[in-house]
N, C-alpha and C positions, 0 to 999 in steps of 0.2 A: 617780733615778727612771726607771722603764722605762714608756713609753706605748702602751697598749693600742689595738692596733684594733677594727674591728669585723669578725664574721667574712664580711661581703663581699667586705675588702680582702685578708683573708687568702687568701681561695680565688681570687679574682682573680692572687695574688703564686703561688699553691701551682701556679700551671698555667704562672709562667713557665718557662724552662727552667733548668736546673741547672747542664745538660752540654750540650754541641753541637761532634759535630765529625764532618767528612768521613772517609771511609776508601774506599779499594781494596779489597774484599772479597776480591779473590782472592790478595791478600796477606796481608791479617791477616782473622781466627778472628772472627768477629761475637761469640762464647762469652766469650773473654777480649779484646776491647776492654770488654765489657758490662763482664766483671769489672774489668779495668782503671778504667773508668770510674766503678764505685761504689767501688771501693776510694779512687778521688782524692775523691773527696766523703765519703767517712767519715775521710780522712786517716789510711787502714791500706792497709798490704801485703794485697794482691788476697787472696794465699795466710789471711788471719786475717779476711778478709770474712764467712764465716761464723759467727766466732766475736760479731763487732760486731752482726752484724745478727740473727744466731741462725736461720738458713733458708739453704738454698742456691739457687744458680742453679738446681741439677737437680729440686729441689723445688717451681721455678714452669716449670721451658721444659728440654725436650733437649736439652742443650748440641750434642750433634751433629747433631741433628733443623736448628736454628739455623745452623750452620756450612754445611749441605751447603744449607738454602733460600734462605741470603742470600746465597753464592756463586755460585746459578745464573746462569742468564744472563739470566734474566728480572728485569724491574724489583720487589724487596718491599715492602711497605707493611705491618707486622705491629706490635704493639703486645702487652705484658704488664706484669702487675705482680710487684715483687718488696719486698717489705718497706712501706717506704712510699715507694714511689718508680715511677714509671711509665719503661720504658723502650720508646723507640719507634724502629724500623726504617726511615727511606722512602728506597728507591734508597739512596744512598752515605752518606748521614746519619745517625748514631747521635744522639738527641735523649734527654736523659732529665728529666723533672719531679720534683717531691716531689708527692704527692696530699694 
């Protein structure tokens, strides 16, 4: 028997995070950690992420647009959605939720 919540619990659970992890920007691509990142949470190869989720990355954010703002030298703070999943930017933190 599977125990049902109430949808409080669930939006309260939906905004913990999923993914969280530090990065060197000027080493790795903010484009494909993102995709790295959802592909470990669909439990697919980055490369067939769009096949899973049926949208691309370049479909919600520029992947280069992405790579060239998170690598500046200034501190980002940016947030988008992809699928059902919010992924969010601060300084060196890649943070991603389910919504």
């Amino acid at each position: 028997m599977v125990a049902e919540r109430d949808d409080a619990d669930q939006s309260a659970d939906a905004r913990e995070p999923v993914f969280r992890r530090s990065y060197d920007w000027s080493a790795t691509a903010a484009s494909m950690a993102t995709l790295t990142a959802l592909g470990t949470l669909e439990e697919v190869d980055p490369v067939e992420l769009s096949d899973v989720l049926d949208t691309t990355l370049y479909d919600h954010v520029n992947p280069e647009a992405l790579d060239t703002i998170v690598a500046g030298e200034e501190r980002v703070n940016l947030s988008f959605l992809i699928d059902d999943y919010r992924v969010r930017i601060d300084g060196e933190e890649l943070t991603i939720t389910r919504q």
